[in-house]
N, C-alpha and C positions, 0 to 999 in steps of 0.2 A: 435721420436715416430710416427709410421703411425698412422694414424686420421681412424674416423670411420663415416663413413655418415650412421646417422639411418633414415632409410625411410620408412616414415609411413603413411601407406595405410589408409585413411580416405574422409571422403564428408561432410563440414559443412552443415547439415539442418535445413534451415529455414525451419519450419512447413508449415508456409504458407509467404505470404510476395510481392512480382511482380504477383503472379499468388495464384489463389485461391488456401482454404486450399486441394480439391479433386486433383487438378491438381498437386498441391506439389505430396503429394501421389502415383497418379499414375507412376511419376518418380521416387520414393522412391520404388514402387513393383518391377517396371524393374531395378534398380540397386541391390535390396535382391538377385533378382534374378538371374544375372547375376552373382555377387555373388557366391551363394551358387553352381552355375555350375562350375566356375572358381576354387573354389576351391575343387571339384571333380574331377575336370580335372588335375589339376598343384598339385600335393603331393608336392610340392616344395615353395608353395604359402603359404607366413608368417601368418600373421594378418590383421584387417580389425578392425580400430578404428570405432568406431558408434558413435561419434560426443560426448563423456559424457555424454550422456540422454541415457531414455530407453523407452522414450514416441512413438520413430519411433518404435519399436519393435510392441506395441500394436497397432500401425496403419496400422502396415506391416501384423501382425497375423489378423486383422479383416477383410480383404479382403483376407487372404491366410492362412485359421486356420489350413489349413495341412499341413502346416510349421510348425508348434509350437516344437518339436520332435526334427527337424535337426538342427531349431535355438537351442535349449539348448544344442543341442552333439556341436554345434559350438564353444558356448559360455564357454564350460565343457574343450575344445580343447585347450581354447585359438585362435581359428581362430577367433572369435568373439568377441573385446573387448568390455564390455558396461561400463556405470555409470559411478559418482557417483547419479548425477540428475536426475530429472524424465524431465526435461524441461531446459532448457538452460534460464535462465531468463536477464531480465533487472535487473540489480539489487538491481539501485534508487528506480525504479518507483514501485516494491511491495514491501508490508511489510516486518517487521523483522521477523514476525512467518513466513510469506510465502515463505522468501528467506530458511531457516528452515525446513519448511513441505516438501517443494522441496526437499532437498535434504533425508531427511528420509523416504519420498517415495518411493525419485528412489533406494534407500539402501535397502527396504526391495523387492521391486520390482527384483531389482538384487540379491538379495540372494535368493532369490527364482527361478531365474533360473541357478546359478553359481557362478563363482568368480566376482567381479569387479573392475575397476580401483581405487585407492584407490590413487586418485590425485583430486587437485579441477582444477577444467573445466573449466577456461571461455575464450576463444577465441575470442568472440567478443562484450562480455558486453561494452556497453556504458557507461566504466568510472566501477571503481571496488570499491567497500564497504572497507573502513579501519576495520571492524573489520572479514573480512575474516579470516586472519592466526588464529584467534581462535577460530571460527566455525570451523575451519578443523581441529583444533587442539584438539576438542572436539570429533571432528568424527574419532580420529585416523589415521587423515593423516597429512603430514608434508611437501606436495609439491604442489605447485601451477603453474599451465602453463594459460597465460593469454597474450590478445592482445593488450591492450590500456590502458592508464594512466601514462606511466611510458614515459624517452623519452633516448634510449637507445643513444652513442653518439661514440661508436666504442671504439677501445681500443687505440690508439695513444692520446686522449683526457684523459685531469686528471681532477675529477670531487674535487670540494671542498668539505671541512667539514661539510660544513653548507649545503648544497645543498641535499636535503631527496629524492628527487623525479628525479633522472639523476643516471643512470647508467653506466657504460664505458662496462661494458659487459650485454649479453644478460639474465646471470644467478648473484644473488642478493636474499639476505635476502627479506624477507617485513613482518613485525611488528605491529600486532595492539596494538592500546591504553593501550591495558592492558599487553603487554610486551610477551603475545606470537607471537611466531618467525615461517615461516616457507621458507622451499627453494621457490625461485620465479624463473620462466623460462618465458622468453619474447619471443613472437614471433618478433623480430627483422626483420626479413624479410618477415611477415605476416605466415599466414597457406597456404600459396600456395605455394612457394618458391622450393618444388618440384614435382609440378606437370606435367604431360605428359612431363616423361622423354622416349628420344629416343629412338628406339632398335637399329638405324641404327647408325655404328660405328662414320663417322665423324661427324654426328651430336649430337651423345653425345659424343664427345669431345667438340667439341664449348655450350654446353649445362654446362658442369661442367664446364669447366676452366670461364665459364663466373658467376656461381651460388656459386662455391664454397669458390671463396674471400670474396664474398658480408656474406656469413655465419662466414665463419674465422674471419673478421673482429670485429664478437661481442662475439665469445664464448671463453670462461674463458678456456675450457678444451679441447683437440683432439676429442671429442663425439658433433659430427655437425649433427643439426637438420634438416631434408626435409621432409617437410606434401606435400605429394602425395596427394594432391587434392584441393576442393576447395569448394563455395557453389553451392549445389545440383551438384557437379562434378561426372560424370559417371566413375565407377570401370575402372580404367587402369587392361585391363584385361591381356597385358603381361607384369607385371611387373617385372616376373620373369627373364623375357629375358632379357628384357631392366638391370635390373642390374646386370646380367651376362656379358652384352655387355660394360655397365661402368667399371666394374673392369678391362673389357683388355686393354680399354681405356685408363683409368690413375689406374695402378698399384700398384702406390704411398699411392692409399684412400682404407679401405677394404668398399666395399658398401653390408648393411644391411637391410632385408626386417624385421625392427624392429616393438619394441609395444614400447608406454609411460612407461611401468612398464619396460622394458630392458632398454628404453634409458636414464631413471632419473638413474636405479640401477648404471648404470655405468656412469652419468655423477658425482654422490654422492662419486664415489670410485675415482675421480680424481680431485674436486674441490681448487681451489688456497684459500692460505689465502687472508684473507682482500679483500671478496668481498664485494660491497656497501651492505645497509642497506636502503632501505626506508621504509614510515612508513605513517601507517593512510591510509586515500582513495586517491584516486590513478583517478584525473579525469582532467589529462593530463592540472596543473596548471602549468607547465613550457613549456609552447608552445604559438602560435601565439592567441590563442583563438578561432580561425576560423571553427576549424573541430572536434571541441569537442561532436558534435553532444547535447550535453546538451537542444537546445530547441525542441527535442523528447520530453522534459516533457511539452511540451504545445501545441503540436499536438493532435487534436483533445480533447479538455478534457473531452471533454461527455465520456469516453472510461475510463478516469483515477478514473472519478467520480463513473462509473458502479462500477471499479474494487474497490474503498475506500467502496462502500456501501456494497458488497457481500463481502471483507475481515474485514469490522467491523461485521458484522451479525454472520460472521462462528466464527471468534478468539472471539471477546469482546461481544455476545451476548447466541448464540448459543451452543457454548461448558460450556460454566460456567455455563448454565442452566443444559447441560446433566449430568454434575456433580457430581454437586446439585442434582440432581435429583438420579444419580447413587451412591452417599454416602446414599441416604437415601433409596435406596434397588431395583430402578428400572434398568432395562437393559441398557448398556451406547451402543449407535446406533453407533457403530463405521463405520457399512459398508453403513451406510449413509453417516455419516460424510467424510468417504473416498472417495464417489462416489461425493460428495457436494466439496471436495477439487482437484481432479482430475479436476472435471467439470472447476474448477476456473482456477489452474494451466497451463491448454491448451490453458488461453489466455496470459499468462505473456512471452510467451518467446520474445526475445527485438523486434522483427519485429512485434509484433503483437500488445503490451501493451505500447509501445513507439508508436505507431499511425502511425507509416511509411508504409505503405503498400497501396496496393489496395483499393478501394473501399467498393468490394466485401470479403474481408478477414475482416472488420473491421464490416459489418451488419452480418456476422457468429458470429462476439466476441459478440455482445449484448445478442443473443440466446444464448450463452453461459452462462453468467452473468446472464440471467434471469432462466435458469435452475439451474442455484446451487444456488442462492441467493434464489430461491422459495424452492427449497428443506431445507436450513437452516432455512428461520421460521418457513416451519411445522415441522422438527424437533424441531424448541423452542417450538414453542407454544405447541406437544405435549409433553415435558418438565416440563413448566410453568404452564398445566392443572394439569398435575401429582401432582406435587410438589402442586398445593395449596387445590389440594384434599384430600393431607396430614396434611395439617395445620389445626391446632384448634381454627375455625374462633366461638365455641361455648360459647365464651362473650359477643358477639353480640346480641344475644336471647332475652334477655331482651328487648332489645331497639325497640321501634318503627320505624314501615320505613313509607314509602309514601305509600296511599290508594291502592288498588288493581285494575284494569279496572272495579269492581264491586261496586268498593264501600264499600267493606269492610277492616277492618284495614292490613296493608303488614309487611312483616318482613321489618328489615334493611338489607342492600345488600354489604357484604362485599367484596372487591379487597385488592388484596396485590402487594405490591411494589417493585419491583427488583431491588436491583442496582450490575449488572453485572461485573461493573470493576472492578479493584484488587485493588482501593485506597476506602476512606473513602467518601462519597458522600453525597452534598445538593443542592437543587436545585428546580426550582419551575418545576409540573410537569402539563400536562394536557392530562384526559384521557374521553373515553364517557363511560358511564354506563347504562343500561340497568335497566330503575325504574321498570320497569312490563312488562311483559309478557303474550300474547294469543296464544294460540300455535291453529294452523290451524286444525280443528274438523271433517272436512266434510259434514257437516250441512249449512253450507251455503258458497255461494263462500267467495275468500277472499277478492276481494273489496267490498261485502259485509260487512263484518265481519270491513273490516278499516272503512269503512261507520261510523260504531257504534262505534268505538274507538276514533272518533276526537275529543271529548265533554271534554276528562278524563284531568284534572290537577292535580300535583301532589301535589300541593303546597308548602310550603317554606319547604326546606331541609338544613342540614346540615353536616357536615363530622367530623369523631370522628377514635381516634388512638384505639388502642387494650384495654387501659387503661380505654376509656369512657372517653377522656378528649378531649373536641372540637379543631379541626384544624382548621385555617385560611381557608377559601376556597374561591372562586366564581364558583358561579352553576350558566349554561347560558340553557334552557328550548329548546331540539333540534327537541319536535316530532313525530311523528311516524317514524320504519325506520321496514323493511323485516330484519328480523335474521332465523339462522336457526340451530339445534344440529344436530350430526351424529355420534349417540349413540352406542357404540361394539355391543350389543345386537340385536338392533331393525335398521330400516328404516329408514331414516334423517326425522327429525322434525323440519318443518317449522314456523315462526311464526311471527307475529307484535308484536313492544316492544315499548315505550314511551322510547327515551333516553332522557338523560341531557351527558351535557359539564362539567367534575370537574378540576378545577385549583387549587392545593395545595403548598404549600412550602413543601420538604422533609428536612430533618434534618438529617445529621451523619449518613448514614445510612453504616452500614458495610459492608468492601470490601466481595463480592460475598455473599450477606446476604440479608434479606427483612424484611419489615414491612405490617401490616395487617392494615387496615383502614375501616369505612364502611361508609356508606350513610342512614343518617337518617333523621327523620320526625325532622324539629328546634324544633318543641316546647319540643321533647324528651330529651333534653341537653342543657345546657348552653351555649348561642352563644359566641364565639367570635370576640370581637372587631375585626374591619378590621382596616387598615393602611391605610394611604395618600396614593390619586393616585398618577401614577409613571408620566404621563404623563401634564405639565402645560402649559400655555402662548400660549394657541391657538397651542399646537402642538409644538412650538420651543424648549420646553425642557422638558427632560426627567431626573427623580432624583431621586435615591433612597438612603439608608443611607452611600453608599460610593461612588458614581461618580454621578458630575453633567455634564449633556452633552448638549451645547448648541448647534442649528441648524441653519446653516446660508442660505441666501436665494438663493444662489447656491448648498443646497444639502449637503456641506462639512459640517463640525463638532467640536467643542473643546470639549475636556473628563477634566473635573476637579476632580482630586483627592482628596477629600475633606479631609482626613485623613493628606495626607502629602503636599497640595497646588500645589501638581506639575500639571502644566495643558498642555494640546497638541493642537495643534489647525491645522484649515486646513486639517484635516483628511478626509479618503473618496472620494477624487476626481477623477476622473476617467481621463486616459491618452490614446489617439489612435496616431497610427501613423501606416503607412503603411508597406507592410510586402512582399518583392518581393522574400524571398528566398522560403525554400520545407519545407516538413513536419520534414527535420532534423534539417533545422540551420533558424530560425530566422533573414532578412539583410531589414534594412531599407532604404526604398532611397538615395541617397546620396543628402546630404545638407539641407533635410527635418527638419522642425520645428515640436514637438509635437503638438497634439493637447490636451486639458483639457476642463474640464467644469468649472474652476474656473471663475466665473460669470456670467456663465449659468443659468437663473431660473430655478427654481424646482420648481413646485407643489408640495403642504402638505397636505396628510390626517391623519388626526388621523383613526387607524386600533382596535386597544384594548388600554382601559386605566380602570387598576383599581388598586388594594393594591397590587397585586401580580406582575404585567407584565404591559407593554409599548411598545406599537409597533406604528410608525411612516414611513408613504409610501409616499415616495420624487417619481417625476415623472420628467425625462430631457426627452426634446425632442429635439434632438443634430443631425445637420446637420456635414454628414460627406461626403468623397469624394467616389464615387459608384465604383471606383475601380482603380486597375493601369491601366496606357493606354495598347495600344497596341503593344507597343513596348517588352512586358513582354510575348506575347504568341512566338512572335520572335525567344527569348531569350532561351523559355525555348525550344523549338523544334530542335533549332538548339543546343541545349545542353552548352548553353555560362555559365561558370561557376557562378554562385549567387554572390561571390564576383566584379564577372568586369560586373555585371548588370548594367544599366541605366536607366530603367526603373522609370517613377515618375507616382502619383495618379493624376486621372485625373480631372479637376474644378469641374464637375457638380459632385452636392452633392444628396445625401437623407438622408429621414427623420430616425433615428435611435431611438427608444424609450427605455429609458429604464428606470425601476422602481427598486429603492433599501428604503427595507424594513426597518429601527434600531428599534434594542429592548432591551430593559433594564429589568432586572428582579429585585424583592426585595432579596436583600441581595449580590448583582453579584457584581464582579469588573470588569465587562466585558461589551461590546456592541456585542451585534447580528448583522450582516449584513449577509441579504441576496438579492441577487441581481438577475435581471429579463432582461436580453440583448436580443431584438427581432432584432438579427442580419439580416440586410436588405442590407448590400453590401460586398465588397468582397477585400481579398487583405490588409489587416490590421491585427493588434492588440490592444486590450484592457486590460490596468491594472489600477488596483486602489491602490493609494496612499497614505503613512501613513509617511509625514514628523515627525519627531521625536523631533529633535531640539536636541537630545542626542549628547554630544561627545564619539565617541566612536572607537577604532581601528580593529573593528572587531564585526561579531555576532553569537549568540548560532543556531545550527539549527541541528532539529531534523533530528536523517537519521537513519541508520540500528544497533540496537543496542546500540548508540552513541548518544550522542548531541556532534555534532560537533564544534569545533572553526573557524570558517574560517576567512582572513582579510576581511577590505573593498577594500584597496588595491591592484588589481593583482600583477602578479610576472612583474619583466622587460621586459620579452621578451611578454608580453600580449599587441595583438594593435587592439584586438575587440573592438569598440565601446560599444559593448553590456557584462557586465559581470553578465547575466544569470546564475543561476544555481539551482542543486538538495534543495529539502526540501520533507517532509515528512508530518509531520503534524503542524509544524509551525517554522517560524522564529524568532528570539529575539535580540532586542538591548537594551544595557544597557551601564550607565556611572558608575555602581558600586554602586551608591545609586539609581538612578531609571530606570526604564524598559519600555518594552513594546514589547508586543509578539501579533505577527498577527498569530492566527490558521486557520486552513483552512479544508477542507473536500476535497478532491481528486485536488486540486491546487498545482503543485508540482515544480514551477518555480518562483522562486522570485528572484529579485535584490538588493542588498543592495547599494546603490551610495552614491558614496565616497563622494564627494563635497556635498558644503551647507548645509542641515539640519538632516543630518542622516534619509534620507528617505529609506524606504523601499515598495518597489514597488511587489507588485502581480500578476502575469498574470490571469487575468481569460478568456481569452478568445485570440485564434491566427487560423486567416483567412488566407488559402492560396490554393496552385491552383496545385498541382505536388510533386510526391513525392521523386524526385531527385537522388540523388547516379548513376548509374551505365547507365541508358536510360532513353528514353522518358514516361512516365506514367502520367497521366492526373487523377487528383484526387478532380472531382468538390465537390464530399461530405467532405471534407478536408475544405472546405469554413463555412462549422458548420453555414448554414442557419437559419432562423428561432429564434425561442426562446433560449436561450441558458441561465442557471442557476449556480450559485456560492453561496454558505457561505461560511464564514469567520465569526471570533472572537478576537474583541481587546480587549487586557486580560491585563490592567493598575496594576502595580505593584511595590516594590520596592526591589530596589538589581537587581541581575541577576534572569534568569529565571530558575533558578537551586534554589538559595538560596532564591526566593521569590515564589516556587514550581508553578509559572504560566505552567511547562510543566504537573504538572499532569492537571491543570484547559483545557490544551490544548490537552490530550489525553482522558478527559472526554466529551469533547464536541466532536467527534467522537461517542461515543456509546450513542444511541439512551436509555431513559428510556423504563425496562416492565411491564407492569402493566397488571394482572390477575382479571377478575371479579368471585367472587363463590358465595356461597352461607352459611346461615349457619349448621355446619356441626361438630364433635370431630373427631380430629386427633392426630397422635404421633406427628407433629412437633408444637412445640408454635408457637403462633401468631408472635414475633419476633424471627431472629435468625440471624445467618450465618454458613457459611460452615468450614472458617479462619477466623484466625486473626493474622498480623503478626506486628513487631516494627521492623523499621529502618529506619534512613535517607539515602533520596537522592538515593532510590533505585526507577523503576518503575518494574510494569507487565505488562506481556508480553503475557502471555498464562495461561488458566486453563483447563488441558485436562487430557485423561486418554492414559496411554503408550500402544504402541504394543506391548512393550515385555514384560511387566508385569501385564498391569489390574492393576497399582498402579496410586495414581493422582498425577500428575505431574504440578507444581506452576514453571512458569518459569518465573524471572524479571531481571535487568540488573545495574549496579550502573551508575547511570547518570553523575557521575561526575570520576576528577581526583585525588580523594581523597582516601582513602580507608574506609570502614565501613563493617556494619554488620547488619544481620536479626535474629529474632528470629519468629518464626513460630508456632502458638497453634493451633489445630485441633479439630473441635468439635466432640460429637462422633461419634463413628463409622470409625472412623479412628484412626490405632496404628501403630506410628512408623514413624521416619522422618530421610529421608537422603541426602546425596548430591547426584544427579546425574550428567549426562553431554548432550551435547546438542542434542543424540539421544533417550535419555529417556530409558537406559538399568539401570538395576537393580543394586544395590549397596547392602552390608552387613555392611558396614559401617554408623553405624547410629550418627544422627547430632543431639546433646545432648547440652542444650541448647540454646545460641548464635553461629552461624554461619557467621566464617570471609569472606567478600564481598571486592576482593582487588581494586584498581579503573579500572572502565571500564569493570569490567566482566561480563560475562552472568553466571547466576546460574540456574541452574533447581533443582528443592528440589522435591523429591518423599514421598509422603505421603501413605503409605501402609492401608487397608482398613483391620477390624478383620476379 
């Protein structure tokens, strides 16, 4: 049978990446451009893949808006392939909704101007998500073309049974967790393989007979793959020729100026049986371990951090507010929330969100981050206003509040309490409130006016539920402070306010639901008793009804389970060692010792201690080595590859400070850490350590859609010293009866090490000097100078972190509490409420938003385990009618009547129809 070489015209774009984001661009115009000529000129001129995104289109149309026209007749043509994505992402390192948002963006984005490829993209993700095949499976597509994770081994090779991750051909099943399937196509010979093919005859003969074995070798079926190009590769503008010129060449091959949608249709109509099957994520565990790229997730973390805070604000803060707010009758801001997701999006693609880049592409990402994460809370907050202008704070009436700056008696000042995630929530909260109010007159200035305000006390207050029955509190006396309103009607209104500090315990509060609370005068209610402080013995320990945690004089820690006696000890230590590779891979010196602080003094202060909370601030001052020598600028200019470096740190040290905070709340099975690194040299890493003492052959770790299994163990052929890799929002080991899950806020690189005590190691912090791959690039802001910040959460439990629900305890400590101050006021919503309520085990959330193609609400969560279950779903009113949907949020008539089967591993989206 003649073979078929499809040749496909394409240019992988990094957005931005070696060279800033405008300079990407202005090669991105001249290629459109070139382009759009060439195929003007050549009738004969096939297609033009656009990388799977459609985010270059809007970058290309914003400097060339009168292109808008020819691109859609292009795209209408088929000379223009786009999508599925808006962004070509990392796809560890952002969320599950965002790997998600991504792609139903770039869906509606694409239908909006045409057809699109209805394949999933990813060509050069760092390592591919197991539950890929059924996000595409959801989106109605059934094929996958990707470049990394898998380790293709030719067809003369026979791969074993057991072997999930080895293929003998370049085309192969791949199977998420939850048992959908979809076709997988390897670039086996990368996306370049045919690029600047010759016109001139002898030279594409030597050009084929040298490229076309190297393809034969891995494809299952006569339809052989050539990507015509490369990154940011400039349009082969006579392509035409040049494959005219191959075909007289070797007459034997027909050569095709093909598209991905011709070369799958026809590689699907000739597939062999029995091709491999792999399964799960796909992050190239059967290889050396060397070029896994995996410590991208600890390049630069200030970037990983940005993106964990504006992706917790938009998913778990901000939409479940607009909600809420839009079930009970307000407008849902969608073309905020799309310009707030857009904004985020254009930092995730893997050059960018993976920290590999420039300098100058990475102080563009924080401007980014800082415009869509500012745009999501004033979308909450105007949300949160809404919504408790609604509520019927008018029980409060009765009760007395604190005097007025007059001196005459004040209302009580009620605030309501949000708990935004999709689980059931408690937790100690702490908000400032606003006792009284002078709003600025024009009568006299305002320092003035504060003049006469410094005298007013409020005196003893207290906190009371909806009920009128006293909460637990501590009120700390904050002050005067400048506020101000900015009223629809009127002018903004300035004003001095007396606050206080309010610390509460919340209780049960229901997923996406609130409770009303206010602030009153003590003598108007019944106090309640307060509780043993949390913090004893001069600071060394911190105890509340379920973990006693001792502090030892190095700073580390033992957490005792007082429930079930299991105790941990030596926790919190912190580990440096030098770091001579780039911002991709992680290499430490060779024959280098760690370093720790174990026996390091700490300083102790006591920070807060009272019934509710305990915070305790350790302070090392830890000489470290100020950098690698000189051997390392050498190294890296002359481009000596990071493995056959030689480079060591050199003697002389400095002073490195750093403070980490622990805090214990009343009622927690958790420790707070958060930590304070005033990084002062260069050429290192820092992680902190959480020995376990667990046996255990493996751990849970949250990733995309999935709590994953991974071993401790690498495979055989693994001879990294380091086996680094992805997490999400936390790690977990467990011996089957007890646990311990490290959560973390934007930390996305831990270690599990095999030997001794089932430690689990965290990065929080990787200093280096160059961003490596393909030339010389000098990336001093890469060194993450200065202060540098982490939290984390040990979350002491029993069982696994599935059956001892530590993963919801570890996706609650992500989403910030919100807390609303009003006034009192009658409204249509009760003083308590929520939006949902639903029953199931072992399910989480995901998302609470509203569809584009319906205006229905859309509840989307996931079964965290490999079991199968079920949800049932109640909606309060104002909402009629509940269905399954899928993972683009299209409309269903089929309605889901009461329990709905959850099989394991799925993602479900449930649409809640509004009357």
């Amino acid at each position: 049978m003649k073979k078929t070489a499809h040749v496909i015209a394409h240019s992988h774009w990094d957005r931005e990446w070696y060279l800033p984001f405008e300079k990407h661009r202005i090669k991105l115009v001249e290629l459109m451009e070139l382009l759009i000529e060439t195929i003007d000129k050549d009738p004969n001129y096939g297609s033009f893949h656009l990388d799977g995104q459609t985010v270059p289109l809007e970058d290309y149309l914003e400097i060339m808006p009168h292109r808008a026209e020819k691109v859609r007749e292009l795209i209408e043509k088929g000379k223009l392939v786009i999508g599925p994505w808006y962004i070509l992402q990392d796809e560890f390192l952002i969320s599950s909704e965002a790997n998600v948002r991504n792609l139903q963006i770039g869906i509606i984005d694409s239908e909006k101007l045409g057809p699109y490829a209805e394949i999933g993209y990813f060509p050069d993700s760092f390592g591919n998500i197991g539950q890929a095949p059924q996000i595409l499976r959801q989106a109605g597509m059934d094929t996958a073309v990707y470049g990394r994770g898998v380790k293709a081994v030719g067809f003369n090779n026979e791969i074993g049974e057991d072997n999930q991750y080895l293929s003998k051909y370049s085309e192969m099943y791949w199977e998420s967790p939850d048992g959908s399937k979809v076709l997988a196509i390897l670039f086996a010979n990368w996306y370049h393989n045919g690029m600047e093919i010759p016109a001139d005859p002898e030279a594409a003969l030597a050009y084929w007979n040298e490229r076309l074995p190297r393809v034969e070798a891995y494809a299952s079926t006569p339809e052989l793959l050539f990507m015509n190009g490369c990154d940011h590769q400039p349009l082969q503008a006579d392509l035409t020729e040049a494959l005219a010129v191959s075909g007289e060449v070797r007459p034997d091959v027909e050569f095709k100026h093909s598209s991905f949608p011709e070369y799958i249709e026809a590689v699907k109509a000739s597939l062999p049986e029995g091709l491999a099957v792999i399964r799960g994520e796909l992050r190239s565990q059967f290889t050396d371990g060397w070029n896994t790229l995996v410590n991208t997730a600890s390049a630069r973390v200030y970037i990983k951090q940005a993106n964990n805070k504006t992706q917790t604000q938009l998913e778990k803060v901000t939409e479940p507010l607009a909600v809420m707010a839009y079930a009970a009758g307000m407008e849902y801001p969608k073309h905020e929330l799309t310009y707030a997701w857009k904004t985020l999006l254009r930092n995730h693609p893997h050059d960018s969100i993976c920290g590999c880049s420039v300098d100058e592409v990475h102080r563009e990402m924080m401007t980014r981050f800082e415009k869509s994460v500012t745009m999501a809370e004033a979308v909450a907050d105007r949300s949160a206003e809404w919504l408790t202008g609604q509520i019927d704070t008018s029980s409060f009436s009765k009760l007395q509040g604190a005097p007025r700056f007059d001196g005459t008696e004040g209302q009580s000042v009620p605030f309501v309490l949000f708990n935004t995630t999709g689980h059931r929530r408690s937790g100690v909260v702490t908000l400032v409130l606003d006792v009284c109010r002078h709003y600025f007159d024009g009568k006299r200035a305002p320092h003035d006016q504060y003049a006469g305000l410094t005298g007013y006390n409020p005196g003893k207050l207290a906190v009371v539920d909806a009920s009128g029955n006293a909460v637990e509190a501590v009120i700390v006396n904050k002050g005067l402070a400048f506020g101000y309103d900015l009223p629809d009607d009127r002018f903004r209104q300035p004003y001095w306010a007396y606050q206080v500090e309010v610390t509460i315990e919340a209780n049960n509060l229901p997923p996406v639901g609130y409770e009303t609370y206010a602030l009153v005068a003590a003598d108007a209610v019944q106090s309640k008793a307060a509780s043993a402080e949390i913090v004893t013995d001069g600071g060394r320990v911190l105890e509340n009804e379920i973990l006693k945690v001792v502090i030892a004089s190095d700073g580390s820690f033992t957490a005792l389970d007082k429930q079930s006696g299991q105790s941990y000890s030596k926790l919190g230590l912190y580990e440096n060692t030098g770091d001579i590779g780039n911002e991709y891979m992680y290499m430490q010196p060779v024959g280098e010792t760690a370093l720790t602080t174990e026996g390091l003094q700490a300083d102790l202060e006591i920070v807060e201690n009272n019934s509710l909370r305990g915070s305790v601030k350790l302070t090392h001052r830890w000489q470290l080595p100020v950098s690698a020598d000189d051997k390392l600028d050498l190294e890296i200019n002359s481009m000596t590859p990071f493995r056959e470096r030689k480079s060591q740190r050199v003697q002389e040290t400095r002073e490195v400070t750093i403070q980490t905070v622990l805090t214990l709340e009343k009622g927690d099975r958790s420790v707070r850490i958060a930590s304070e690194i005033d990084n002062t040299v260069l050429d290192h890493r820092v992680r902190m350590l959480f020995p376990t003492g667990l046996k255990a052959f493996g751990v849970t770790v949250d990733s995309i859609y999935e709590l994953a299994e991974r071993p401790l163990k690498p495979e055989a052929e693994w001879i990294n010293p380091s086996n680094a890799q992805h997490q999400q929002a936390f790690v977990s080991m467990s011996d089957g009866c007890y646990g311990v899950t490290v959560a973390n806020k934007g930390l996305h690189e831990y270690e599990a090490l095999e030997a001794g005590d089932g430690t689990l190691a965290v990065t929080l912090l990787r200093s280096v000097r160059e961003l490596g791959d393909w030339g010389v690039f000098a990336t001093p802001e890469a060194q993450c100078q200065g202060k540098q910040t982490a939290e984390l959460k040990l979350i002491i439990h029993e069982g696994t972190a599935i059956a001892g629900e530590a993963y919801v305890d570890a996706y609650q400590f992500q989403v910030p509490w919100t807390a609303r101050q009003t006034d009192v006021h009658e409204g249509q919503l009760s003083a308590s409420g929520k939006l949902i309520d639903w029953n199931g085990e072992r399910l989480a959330v995901t998302a609470l938003k509203v569809s584009e193609y319906s205006g229905d609400i859309m509840l989307r969560m996931f079964n965290v385990s490999a079991e199968p279950t079920s949800v049932a779903v109640e909606s309060s009113a104002g909402l009629n009618g509940i269905y399954k949907s899928d993972i683009l949020e299209r409309p269903s008539d089929v309605q889901a009547e009461g329990s709905l089967a959850v099989g394991p591993a799925e993602i479900v989206t449930i649409g809640l129809k509004r009357v």
